[in-house]
C-alpha positions as CSV (number, residue, x, y, z in Angstrom):
1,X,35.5,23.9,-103.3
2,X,35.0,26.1,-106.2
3,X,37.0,29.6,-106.4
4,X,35.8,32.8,-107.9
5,X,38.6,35.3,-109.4
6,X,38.6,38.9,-107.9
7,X,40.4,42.4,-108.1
8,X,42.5,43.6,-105.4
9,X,44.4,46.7,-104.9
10,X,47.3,47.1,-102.6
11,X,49.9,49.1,-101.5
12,X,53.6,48.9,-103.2
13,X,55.2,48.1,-99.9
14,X,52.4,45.2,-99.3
15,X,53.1,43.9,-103.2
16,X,56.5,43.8,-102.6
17,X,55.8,41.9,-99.5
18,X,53.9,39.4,-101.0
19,X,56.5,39.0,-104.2
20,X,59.6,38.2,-101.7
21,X,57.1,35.5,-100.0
22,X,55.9,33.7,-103.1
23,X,60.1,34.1,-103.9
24,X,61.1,32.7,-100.9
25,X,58.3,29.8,-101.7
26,X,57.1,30.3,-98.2
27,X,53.8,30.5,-100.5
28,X,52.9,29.1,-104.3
29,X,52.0,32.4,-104.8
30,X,50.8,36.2,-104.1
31,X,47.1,35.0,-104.6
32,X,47.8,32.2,-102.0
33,X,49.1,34.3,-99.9
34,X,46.3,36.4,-99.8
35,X,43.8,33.9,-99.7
36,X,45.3,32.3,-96.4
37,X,45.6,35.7,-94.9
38,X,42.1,36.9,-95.7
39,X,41.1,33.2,-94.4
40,X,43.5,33.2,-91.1
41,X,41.5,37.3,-90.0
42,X,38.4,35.7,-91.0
43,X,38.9,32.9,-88.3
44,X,39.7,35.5,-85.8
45,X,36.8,37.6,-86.3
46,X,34.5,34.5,-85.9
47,X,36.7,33.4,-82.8
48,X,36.4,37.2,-81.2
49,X,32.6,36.9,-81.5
50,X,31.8,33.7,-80.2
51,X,34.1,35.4,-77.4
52,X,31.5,38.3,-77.1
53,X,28.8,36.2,-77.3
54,X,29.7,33.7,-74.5
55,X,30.6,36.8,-71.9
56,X,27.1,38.0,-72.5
57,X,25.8,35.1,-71.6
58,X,24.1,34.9,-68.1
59,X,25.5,31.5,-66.0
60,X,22.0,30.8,-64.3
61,X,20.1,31.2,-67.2
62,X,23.0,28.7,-69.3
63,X,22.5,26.0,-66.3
64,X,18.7,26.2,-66.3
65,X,18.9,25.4,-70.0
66,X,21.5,22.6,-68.9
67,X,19.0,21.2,-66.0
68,X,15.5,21.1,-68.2
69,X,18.0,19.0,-71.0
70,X,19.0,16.6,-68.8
71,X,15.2,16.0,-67.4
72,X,13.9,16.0,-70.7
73,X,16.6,13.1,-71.7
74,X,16.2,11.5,-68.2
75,X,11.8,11.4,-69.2
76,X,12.9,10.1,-72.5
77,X,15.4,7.1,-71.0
78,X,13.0,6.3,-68.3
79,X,9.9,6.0,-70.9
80,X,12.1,3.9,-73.2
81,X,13.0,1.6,-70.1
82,X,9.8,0.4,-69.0
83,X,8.9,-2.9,-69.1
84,X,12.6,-4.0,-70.3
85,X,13.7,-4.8,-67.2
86,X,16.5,-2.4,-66.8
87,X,14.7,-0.7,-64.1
88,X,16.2,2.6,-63.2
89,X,19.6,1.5,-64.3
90,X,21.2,2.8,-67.8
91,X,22.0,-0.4,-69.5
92,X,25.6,0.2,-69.9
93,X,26.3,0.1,-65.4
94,X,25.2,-3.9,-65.8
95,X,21.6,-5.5,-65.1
């Protein structure tokens, strides 16, 4: 993956912070520290929404969607199962 070079400003407190981590070698360094940080919120964010979306969501309309897939693949097995005499068995419960 490819990495761009960027400009921060922080506080002392948070340099300082960062210094005694890269010291400690608990990270390489401040910019890997950073970059796992910045990384780790961004995960969280993405995790919180997915969160927000999925309570939104309305269970009968999430089943419907469930019940019209499972037709459409059941059409699909039983016009691919014609004439191979399989019947109305899936081949993998034995002719």
């Amino acid at each position: 993956m490819s990495e761009s070079e960027i400009t921060i400003r922080v506080d002392d407190q948070l340099l300082k912070r960062l210094d005694r981590l890269a010291r400690e070698r608990r990270f390489p360094s401040r910019s890997r520290a950073i970059q796992e940080a910045a990384e780790e919120k961004l995960r969280g964010i993405d995790r919180t929404r997915l969160a927000r979306e999925a309570a939104r969501s309305d269970p009968s309309c999430e089943q419907q969607l469930a019940d019209e897939g499972l037709v459409a693949d059941l059409e699909e097995w039983l016009e691919e199962t014609q004439g191979t005499g399989q019947g109305h068995r899936p081949s993998m419960w034995g002719a």
